[in-house]
C-alpha positions in Angstrom: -87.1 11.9 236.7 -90.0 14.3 237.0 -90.4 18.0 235.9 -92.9 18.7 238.3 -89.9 19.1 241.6 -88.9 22.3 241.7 -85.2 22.4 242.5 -84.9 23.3 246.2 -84.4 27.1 247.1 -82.7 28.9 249.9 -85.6 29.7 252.4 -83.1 32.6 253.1 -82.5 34.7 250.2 -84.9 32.8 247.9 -82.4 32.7 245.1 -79.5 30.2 245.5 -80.0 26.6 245.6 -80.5 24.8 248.9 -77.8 22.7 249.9 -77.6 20.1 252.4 -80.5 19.9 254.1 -82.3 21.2 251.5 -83.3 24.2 253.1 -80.7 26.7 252.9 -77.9 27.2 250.7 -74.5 27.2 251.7 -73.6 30.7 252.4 -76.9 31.2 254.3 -76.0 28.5 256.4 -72.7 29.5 257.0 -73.7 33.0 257.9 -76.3 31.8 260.4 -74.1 29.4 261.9 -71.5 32.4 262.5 -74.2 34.0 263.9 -75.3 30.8 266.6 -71.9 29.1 267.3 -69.7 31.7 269.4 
């Protein structure tokens, strides 16, 4: 494996790991989801 990929990051808060998708992490998504879906 190579050193050189940064493990993904929440484009969100910048701090937790990105899940799925590899752009936001779990409780990000969650939260904008909640915010979408009514």
């Amino acid at each position: 494996m190579s050193e050189d990929t940064p493990t993904p990051t929440c484009s969100k808060c910048g701090t937790a790991t990105a899940g799925p998708g590899g752009i936001l992490c779990p409780d990000c998504r969650t939260a904008i989801e909640a915010l979408i879906v009514k």
